[in-house]
C-alpha positions in Angstrom: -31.3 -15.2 15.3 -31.7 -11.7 14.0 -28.5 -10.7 15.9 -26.4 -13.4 14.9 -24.3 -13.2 11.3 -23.0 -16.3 9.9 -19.2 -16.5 10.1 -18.9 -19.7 8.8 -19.8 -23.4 7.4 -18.9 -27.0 8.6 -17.7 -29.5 5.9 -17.2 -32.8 7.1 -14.9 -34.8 8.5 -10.8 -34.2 7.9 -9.3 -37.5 8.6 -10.3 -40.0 11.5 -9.5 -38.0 14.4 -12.6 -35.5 14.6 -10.7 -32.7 12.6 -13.3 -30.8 10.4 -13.1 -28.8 7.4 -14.0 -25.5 7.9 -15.3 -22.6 5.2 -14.8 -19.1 7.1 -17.0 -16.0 5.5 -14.9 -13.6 7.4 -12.7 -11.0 5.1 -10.0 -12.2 7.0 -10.9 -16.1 7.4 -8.7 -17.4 10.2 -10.2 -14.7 12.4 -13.0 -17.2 12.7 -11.2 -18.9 15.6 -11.5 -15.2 17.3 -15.4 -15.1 17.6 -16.0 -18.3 19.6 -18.6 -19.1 20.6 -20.5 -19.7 18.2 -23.4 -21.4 17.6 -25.8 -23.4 15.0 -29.2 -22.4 13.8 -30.1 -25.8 16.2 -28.3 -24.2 19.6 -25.6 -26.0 19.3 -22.1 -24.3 20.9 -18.7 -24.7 19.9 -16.4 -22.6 22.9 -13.4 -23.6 21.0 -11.8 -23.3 17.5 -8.3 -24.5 16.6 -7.4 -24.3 12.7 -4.8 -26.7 12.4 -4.1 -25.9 8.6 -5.6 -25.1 5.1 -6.9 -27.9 2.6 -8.7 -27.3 -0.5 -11.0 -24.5 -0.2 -11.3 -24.9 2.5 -9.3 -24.9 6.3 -8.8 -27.7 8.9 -9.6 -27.5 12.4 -10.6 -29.1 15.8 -14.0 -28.2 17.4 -14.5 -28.7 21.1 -16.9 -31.5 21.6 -15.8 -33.7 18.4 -13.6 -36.9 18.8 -14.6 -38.8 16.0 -14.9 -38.7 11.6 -18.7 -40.0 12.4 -19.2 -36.8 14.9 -17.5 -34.6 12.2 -19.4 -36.0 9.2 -22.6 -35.2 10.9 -21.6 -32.0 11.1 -21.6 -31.7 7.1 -23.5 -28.0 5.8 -24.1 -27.0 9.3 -23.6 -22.8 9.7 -22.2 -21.3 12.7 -23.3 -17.8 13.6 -21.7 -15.2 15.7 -23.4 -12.4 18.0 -23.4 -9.6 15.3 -22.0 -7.2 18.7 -19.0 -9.7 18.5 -17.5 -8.7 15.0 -15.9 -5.8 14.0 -17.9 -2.8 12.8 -17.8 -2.7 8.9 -16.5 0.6 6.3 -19.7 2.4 4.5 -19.4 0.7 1.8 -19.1 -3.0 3.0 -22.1 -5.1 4.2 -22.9 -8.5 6.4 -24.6 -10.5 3.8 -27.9 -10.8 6.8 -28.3 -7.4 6.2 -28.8 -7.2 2.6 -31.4 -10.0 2.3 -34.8 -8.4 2.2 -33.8 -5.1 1.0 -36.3 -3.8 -1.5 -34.1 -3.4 -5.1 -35.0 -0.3 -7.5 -33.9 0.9 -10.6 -31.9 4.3 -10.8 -35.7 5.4 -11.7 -37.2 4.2 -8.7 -39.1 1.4 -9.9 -39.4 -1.4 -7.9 -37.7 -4.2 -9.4 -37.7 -7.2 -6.8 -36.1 -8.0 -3.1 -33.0 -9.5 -2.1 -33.4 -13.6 -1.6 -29.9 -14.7 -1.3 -26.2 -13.1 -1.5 -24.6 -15.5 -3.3 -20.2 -15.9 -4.3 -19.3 -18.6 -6.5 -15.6 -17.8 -6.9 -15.8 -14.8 -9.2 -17.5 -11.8 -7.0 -20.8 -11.4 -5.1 -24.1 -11.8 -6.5 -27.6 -10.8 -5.3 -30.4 -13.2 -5.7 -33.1 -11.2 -6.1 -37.1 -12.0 -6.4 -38.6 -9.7 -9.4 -41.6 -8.2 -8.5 -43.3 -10.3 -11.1 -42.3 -13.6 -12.3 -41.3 -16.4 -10.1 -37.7 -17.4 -11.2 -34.7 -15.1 -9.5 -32.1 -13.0 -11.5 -28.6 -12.7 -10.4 -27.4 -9.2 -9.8 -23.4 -8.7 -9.7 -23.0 -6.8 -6.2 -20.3 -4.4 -8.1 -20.1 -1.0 -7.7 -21.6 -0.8 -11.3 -24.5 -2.7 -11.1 -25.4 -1.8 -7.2 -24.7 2.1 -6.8 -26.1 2.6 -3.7 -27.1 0.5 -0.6 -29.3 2.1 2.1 -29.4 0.0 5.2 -31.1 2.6 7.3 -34.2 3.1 4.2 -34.0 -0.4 3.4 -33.2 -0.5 -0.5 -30.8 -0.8 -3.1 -30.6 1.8 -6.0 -29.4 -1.0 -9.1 -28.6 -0.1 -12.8 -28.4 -3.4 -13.7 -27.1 -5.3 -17.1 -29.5 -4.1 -20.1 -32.2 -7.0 -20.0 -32.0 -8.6 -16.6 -35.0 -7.9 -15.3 -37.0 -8.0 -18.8 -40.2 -10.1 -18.5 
């Protein structure tokens, strides 16, 4: 699924109809509907997406293929992915969140310091999840323009000058 970017997240059941909660990771999230079809990690394809309103954190919608709250709730943490050809071509200095996982991270010294795991948002900005070199527990990079300079998609790495003590062992 190399050329597929995930667009979005099913989150159960909305009412007893077959209406789903919806999380959309597009900048502009009701343009979710616009990339049908997509698909799950399992094959799975939905042709159709109707967002029928917003609820909290979260929009409503009907899915082609789902009747019922028991279809919906089975649905719960599924991703849907879109053909990467199928979205719109990003600014320099924005990123899909596929592409930044495995990107090697070094210092403004060029030391290796670890690779991107995870891109992570919790409600206050973007974070990298990145695996230090040494050590097994991950450290949480702010994806600011601060701490994350420079990304180089076509070398493969990150250039970081990260928070004094982040990556101390």
């Amino acid at each position: 699924m190399s050329d597929m970017i995930c667009v979005g997240r099913l989150a159960g059941a909305f009412g007893v109809r077959g209406e789903v909660r919806l999380k959309s990771f597009c900048a502009d999230p009701e343009t979710i509907a616009d990339y049908v079809p997509l698909v799950t990690t399992e094959g799975r394809e939905f042709r159709q997406i109707v967002i029928t309103g917003q609820g909290s954190g979260a929009y409503t919608a009907r899915i082609d293929g789902i009747t019922t709250k028991e279809e919906a709730d089975a649905l719960k943490g599924v991703d849907l992915y879109a053909p990467r050809n199928r979205l719109p071509t990003l600014p320099d200095d924005e990123y899909y969140h596929a592409d930044l996982i495995g990107l090697s991270v070094h210092d403004t010294g060029g030391a290796l310091l670890g690779t991107v795991r995870a891109v992570l948002n919790h409600g206050a900005g973007d974070l990298l999840e990145v695996l230090p070199t040494q050590g097994n527990d991950t450290v949480l990079l702010p994806f600011t323009l601060a701490a994350v300079p420079t990304v180089d998609l076509a070398s493969g790495r990150i250039v970081a000058d990260p928070p004094e003590g982040l990556f101390a062992s």
